[in-house]
C-alpha positions in Angstrom: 115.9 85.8 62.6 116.1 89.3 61.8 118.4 91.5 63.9 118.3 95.0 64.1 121.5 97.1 66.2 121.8 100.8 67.0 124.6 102.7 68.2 125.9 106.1 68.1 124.1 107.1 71.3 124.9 109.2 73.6 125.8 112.2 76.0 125.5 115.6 74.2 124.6 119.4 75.3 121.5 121.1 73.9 122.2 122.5 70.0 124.8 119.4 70.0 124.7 116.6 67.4 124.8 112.7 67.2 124.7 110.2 64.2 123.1 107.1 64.9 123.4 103.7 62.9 121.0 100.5 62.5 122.8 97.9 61.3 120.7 94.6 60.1 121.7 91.0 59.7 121.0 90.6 56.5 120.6 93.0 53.1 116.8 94.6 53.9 116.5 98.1 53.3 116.2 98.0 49.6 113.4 95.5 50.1 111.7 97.3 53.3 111.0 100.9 55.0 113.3 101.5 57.8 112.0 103.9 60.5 113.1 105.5 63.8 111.2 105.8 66.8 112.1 107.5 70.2 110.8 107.0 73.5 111.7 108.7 76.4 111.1 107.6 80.4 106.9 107.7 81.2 106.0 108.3 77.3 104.9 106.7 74.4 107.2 105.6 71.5 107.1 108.5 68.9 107.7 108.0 65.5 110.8 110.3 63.8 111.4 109.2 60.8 111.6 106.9 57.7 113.0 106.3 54.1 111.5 104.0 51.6 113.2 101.8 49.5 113.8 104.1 47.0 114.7 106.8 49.0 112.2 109.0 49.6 112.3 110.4 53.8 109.4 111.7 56.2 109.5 113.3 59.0 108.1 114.2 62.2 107.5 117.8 61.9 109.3 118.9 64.9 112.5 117.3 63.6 112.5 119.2 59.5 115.5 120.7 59.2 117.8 119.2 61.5 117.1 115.6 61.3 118.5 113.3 58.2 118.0 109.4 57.8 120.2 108.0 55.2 121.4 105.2 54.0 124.8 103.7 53.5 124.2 100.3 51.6 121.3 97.9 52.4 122.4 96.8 55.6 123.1 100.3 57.2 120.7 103.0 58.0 121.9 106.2 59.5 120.1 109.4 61.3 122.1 112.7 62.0 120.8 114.4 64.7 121.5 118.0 64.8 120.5 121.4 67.0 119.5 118.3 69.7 117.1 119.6 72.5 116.7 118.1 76.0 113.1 117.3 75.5 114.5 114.7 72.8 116.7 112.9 75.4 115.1 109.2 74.6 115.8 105.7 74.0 116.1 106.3 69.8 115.1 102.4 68.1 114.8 101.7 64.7 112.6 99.3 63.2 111.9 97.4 59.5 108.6 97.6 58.4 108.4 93.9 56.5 105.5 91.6 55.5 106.0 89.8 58.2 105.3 92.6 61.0 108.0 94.8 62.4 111.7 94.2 63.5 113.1 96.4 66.3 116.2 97.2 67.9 116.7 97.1 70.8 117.7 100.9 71.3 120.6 103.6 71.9 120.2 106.2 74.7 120.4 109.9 73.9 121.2 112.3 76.7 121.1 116.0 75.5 121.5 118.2 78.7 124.0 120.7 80.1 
């Protein structure tokens, strides 16, 4: 089975930062898209982000500019999260798009507040 893990959450205050990693099982991202969601207590999951195989990011508009997904090696998938606001404290997952249907993880908290 497929296993997706995220870490890097955590507690930050607003305009604060936080670099979050998704680690998979096995070598994937140079086959599959790798996204990020959020969702935060009483909303839907929102979509953030992804990178393509070969490289290429998108982004939720309301994150340009201070949100970057990267990528290590095949197996590591990385989003630095800067100028972080307290509307985007969420649950942050990230998930492989594959031919079978999507993989998720199973989540990092983000707290931004004062």
């Amino acid at each position: 089975q497929v296993h997706l893990v995220e870490s890097g959450g955590g507690s930050v205050q607003p305009g604060g930062s936080l670099r979050l990693s998704c680690a998979a099982s096995e070598s994937m991202f140079d086959r599959w898209s790798v996204s990020w969601y959020r969702q935060a207590p009483g909303n839907q999951r929102e979509w953030v982000a992804t990178e393509t195989p070969n490289g290429n990011p998108n982004y939720l508009d309301s994150v340009k500019g201070r949100f970057t997904i990267s990528r290590d090696n095949d197996v590591t998938v990385h989003l630095q999260m800067n100028s972080l606001k307290p509307e985007e404290t969420a649950t942050y997952y990230c998930k492989i798009n594959s031919s079978l249907g999507g993989y998720w993880g199973q989540g990092t908290q983000v707290i931004v507040s004062s």
